[in-house]
C-alpha positions as a Markdown table, in Angstrom:
| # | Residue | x | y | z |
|---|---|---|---|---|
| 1 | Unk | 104.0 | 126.2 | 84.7 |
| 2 | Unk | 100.7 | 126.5 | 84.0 |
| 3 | Unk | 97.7 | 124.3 | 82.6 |
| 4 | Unk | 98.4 | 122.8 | 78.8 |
| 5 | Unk | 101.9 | 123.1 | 78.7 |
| 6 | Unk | 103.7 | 120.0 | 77.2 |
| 7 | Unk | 106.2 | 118.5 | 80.2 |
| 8 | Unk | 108.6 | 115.6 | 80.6 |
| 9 | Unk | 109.0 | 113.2 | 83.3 |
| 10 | Unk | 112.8 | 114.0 | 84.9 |
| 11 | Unk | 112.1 | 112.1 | 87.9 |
| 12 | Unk | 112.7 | 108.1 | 88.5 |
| 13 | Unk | 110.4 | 107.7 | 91.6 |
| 14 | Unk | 109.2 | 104.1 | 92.6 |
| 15 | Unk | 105.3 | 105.7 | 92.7 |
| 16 | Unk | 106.0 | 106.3 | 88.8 |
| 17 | Unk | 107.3 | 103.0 | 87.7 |
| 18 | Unk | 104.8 | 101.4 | 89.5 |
| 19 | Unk | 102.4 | 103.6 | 87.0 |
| 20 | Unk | 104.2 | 102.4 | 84.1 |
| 21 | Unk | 105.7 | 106.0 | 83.5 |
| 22 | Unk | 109.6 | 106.4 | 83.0 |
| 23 | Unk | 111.9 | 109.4 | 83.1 |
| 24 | Unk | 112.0 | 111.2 | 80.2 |
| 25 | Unk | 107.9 | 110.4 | 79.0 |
| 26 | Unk | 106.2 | 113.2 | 78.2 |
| 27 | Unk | 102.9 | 114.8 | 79.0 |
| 28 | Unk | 100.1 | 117.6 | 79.2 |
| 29 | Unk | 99.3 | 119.3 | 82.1 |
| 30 | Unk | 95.7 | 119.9 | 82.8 |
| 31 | Unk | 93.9 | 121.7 | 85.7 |
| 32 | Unk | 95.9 | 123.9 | 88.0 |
| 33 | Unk | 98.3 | 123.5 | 90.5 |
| 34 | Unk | 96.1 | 121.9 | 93.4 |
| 35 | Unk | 97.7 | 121.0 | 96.9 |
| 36 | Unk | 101.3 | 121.3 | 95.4 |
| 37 | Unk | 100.4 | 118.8 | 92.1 |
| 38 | Unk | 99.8 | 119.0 | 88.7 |
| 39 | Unk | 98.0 | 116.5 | 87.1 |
| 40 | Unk | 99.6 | 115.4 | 83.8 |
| 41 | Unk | 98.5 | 113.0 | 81.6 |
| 42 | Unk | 101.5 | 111.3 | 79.9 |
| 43 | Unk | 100.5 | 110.1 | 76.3 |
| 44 | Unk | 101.0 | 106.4 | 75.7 |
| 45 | Unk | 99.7 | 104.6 | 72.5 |
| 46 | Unk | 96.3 | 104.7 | 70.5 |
| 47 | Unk | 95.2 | 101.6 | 69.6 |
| 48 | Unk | 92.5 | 99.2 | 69.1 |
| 49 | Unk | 91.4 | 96.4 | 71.4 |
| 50 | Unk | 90.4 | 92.8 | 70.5 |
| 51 | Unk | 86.6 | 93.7 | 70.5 |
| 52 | Unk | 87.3 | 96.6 | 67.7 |
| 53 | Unk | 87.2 | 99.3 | 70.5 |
| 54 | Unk | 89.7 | 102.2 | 69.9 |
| 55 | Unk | 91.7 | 103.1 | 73.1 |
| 56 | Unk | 95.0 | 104.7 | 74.5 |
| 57 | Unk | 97.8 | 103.9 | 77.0 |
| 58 | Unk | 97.7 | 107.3 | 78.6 |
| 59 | Unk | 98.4 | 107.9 | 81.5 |
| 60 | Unk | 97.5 | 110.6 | 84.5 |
| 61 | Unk | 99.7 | 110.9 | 87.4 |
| 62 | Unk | 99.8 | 113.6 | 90.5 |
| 63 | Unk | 103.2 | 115.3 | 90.2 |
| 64 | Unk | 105.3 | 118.2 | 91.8 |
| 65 | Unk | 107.4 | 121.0 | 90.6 |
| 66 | Unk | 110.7 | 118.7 | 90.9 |
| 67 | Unk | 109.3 | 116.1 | 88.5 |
| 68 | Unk | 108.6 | 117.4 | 85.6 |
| 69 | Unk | 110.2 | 119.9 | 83.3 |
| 70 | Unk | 108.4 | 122.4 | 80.6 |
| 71 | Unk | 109.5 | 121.4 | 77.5 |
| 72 | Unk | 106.5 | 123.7 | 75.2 |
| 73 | Unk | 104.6 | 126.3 | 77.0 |
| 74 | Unk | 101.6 | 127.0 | 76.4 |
| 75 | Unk | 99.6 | 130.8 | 75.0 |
């Protein structure tokens, strides 16, 4: 794995429900590997708010090699 590859979510931990994340959501990782976790940001929704503000339902998480799958690998 390595940064900007697209990954999905094969783990059902409590620590990612309580994120709003599910198994099977997908995601891009960005950074490197730091302390044994990626950090992935899992795309939600675009979208704009009440007030005409455009904004997205993404979400970053902390996760480890057992959590996520490589699904498009990046150049």
């Amino acid at each position: 794995m390595k940064e900007y590859d697209k990954v999905e979510l094969i783990s059902d931990k409590q620590e990612f429900k309580d994120l709003g994340l599910e198994k099977g959501r997908t995601g891009t990782i960005l950074g490197t590997k730091r302390n044994g976790y990626w950090y992935v940001v899992f795309e939600g929704e675009i979208f704009q708010r009440d007030d005409g503000v455009w904004s997205c339902s993404d979400i970053g998480a902390a996760v480890t090699d057992e959590d996520i799958k490589v699904i498009w690998e990046s150049d």
